[in-house]
C-alpha positions in Angstrom: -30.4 -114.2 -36.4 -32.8 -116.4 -38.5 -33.1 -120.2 -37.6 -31.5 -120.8 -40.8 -28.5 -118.9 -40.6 -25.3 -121.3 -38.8 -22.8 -120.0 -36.9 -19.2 -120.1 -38.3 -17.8 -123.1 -37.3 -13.7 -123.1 -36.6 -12.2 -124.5 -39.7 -11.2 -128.2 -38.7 -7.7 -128.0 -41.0 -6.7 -124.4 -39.1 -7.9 -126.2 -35.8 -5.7 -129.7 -36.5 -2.6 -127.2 -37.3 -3.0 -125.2 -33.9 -3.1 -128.5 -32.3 0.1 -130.0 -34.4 2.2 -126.8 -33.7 1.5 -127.4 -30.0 3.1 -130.8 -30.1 5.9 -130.0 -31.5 6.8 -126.8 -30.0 6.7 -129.1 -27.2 8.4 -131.9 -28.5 11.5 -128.9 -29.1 11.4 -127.8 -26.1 11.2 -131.4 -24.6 14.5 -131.7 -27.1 16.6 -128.5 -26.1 16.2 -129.9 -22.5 17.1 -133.2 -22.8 19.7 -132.9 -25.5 20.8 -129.0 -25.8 21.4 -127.4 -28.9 24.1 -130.0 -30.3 20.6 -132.7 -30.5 18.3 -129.8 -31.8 17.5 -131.3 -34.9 14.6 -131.6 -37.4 14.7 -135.3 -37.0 15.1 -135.6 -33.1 12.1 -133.2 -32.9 10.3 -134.6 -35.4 10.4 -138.2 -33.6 9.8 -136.7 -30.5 6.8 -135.1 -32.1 5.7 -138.5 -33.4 5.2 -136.4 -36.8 6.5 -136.5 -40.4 9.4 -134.1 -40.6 7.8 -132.3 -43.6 5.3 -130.8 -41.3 8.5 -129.2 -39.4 9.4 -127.6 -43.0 5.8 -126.5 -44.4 4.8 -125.2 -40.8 8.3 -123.4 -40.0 10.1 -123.3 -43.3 12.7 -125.3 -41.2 14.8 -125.5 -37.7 15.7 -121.8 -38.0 12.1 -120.7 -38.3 11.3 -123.3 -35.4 14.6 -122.0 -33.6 12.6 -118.6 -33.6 9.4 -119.9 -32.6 10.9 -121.9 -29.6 12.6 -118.4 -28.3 9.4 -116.4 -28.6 7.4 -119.1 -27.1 10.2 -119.4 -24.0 10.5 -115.6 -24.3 6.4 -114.6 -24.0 6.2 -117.0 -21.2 9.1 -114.9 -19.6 7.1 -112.0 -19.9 3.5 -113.9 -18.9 5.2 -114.9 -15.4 7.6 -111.5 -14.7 3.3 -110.3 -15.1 2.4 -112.5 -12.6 4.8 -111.9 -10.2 4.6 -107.9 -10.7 0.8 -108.6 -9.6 -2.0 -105.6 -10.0 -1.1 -101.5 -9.8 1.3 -99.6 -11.0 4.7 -98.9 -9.8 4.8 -95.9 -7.6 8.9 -94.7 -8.9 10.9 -95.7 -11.5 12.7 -97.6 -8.7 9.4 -99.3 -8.2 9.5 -100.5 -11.5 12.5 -102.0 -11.4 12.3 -103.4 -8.2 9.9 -105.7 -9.8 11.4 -106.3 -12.8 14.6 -107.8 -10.9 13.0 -109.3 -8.4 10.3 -111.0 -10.6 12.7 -111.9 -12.9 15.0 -113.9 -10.2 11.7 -116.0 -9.3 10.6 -116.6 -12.5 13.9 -118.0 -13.9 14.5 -119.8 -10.6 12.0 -121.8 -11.5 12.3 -122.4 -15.3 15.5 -125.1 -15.5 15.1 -124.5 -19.5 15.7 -120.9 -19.4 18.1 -121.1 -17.1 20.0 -123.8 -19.2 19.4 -121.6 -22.8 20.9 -119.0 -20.8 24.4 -120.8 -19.8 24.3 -121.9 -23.3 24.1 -118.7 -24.9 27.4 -117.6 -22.6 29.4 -121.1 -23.1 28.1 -122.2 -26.6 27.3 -118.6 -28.4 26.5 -119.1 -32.0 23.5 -117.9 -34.7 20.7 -120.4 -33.0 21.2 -118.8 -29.3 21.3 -115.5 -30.3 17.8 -115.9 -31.9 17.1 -116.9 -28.1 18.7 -114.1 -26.6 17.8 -111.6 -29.2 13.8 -112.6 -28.3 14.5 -112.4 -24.7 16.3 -108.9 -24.5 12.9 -108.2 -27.1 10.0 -109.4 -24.6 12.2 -107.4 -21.4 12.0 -104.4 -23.2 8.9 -104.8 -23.8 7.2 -105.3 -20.2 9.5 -102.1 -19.1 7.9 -100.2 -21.5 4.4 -101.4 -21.0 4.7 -101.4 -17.4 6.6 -98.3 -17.3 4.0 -95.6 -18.3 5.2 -92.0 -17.8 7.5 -93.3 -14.9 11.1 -92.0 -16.1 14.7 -92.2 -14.5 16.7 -89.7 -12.6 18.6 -87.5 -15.1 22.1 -88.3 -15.8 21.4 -91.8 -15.2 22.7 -94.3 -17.7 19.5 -96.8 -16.9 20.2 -98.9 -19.7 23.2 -100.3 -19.0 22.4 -100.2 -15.2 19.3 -102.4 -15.6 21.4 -104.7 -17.7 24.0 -105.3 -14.7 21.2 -105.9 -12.4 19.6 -108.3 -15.0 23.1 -109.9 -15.5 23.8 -110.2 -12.4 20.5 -111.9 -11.5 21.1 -114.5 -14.3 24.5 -115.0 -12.5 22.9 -115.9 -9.0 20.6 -118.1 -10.0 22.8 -120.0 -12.6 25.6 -120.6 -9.8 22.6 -121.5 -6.9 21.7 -124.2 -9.4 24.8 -125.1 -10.6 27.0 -125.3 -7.3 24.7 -124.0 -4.6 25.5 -120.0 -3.9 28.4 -117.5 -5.1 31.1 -115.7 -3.6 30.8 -117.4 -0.2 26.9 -116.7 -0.4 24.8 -119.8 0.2 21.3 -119.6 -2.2 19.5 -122.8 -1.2 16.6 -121.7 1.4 14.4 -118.8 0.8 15.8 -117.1 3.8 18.6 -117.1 1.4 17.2 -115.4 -1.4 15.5 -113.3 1.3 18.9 -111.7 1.6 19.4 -111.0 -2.4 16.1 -109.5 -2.4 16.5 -106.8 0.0 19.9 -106.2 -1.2 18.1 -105.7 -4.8 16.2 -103.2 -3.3 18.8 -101.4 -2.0 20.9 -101.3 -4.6 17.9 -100.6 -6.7 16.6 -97.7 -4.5 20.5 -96.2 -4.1 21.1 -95.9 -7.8 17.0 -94.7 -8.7 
């Protein structure tokens, strides 16, 4: 390269938006926690922001856009941490695979209070918005099976669909009622010893049916 020649420098407009769309994806997120989807607004986000509203409407085309880019944001950071907790190498079975799928998914949303609040909205306060949550959710799940799956398949005959989403469900369930009222069905979910008891019963259940 000749001493002349400059290196292309990060346009400082494209590098002002990155930074704006940052503040307020956590400005609606900051929102939806504090204030659920009945204070999800263009105006609440845009003071939480500290930003002209327009921004909200030339960067997102408006709250459904930033409705969609609030789930995929919630949603990818799903799949980041279910990564994470999967840690290196590939699953050994199919059973494997979903042995971590479960079991990562049961940390990861026991310890995201906004997911797990999106969640009891989208069963006690369904409508267009939380579907766009749901439907990016369902999305990124499918997509870390798939990627972390490889050529691992199922047992024949087995309906792993709709099994994986019982198990799925009925992790959502556990850890909505352990923060919500402490346990369920006479099961206490406060200590890890606890949870220590749902995990091995995941891998039961999951190595019985796979």
């Amino acid at each position: 390269m000749k001493m002349t020649d400059k290196i292309a420098e990060p346009n400082p407009k494209t590098r002002d938006r990155a930074r704006t769309e940052e503040v307020i994806i956590a400005a609606a997120r900051s929102v939806l926690a504090d204030q659920g989807f009945q204070g999800f607004g263009i105006n609440a986000i845009a003071r939480q922001a500290g930003c002209d509203k327009q921004l909200l409407y030339r960067y997102y085309g408006g709250l459904d856009g930033l409705a969609d880019a609030i789930g995929n944001d919630v949603a990818n950071g799903l799949g980041q941490r279910l990564t994470e907790q999967a840690g290196e190498g590939v699953p050994d079975s199919y059973a494997g695979l979903i042995e971590k799928l479960v079991l990562g998914f049961i940390e990861v949303l026991r310890a995201d209070s906004l997911l797990q609040r999106i969640i009891a909205w989208e069963i006690s306060e369904p409508g267009p918005m939380v579907i766009r949550f749901a439907s990016a959710r369902s999305f990124v799940l499918r997509r870390w099976v798939e990627k972390q799956r490889g050529d691992l398949m199922p047992p024949p005959a087995i309906d792993a669909p709709a099994i994986n989403a019982m198990l799925i469900a009925a992790a959502q369930h556990l850890v909505l009622s352990a923060s919500s009222i402490g346990g369920f069905a006479g099961i206490d979910l406060v200590t890890d010893e606890d949870w220590s008891r749902i995990r091995a019963s995941v891998r039961q259940l999951v190595r019985a049916v796979y």
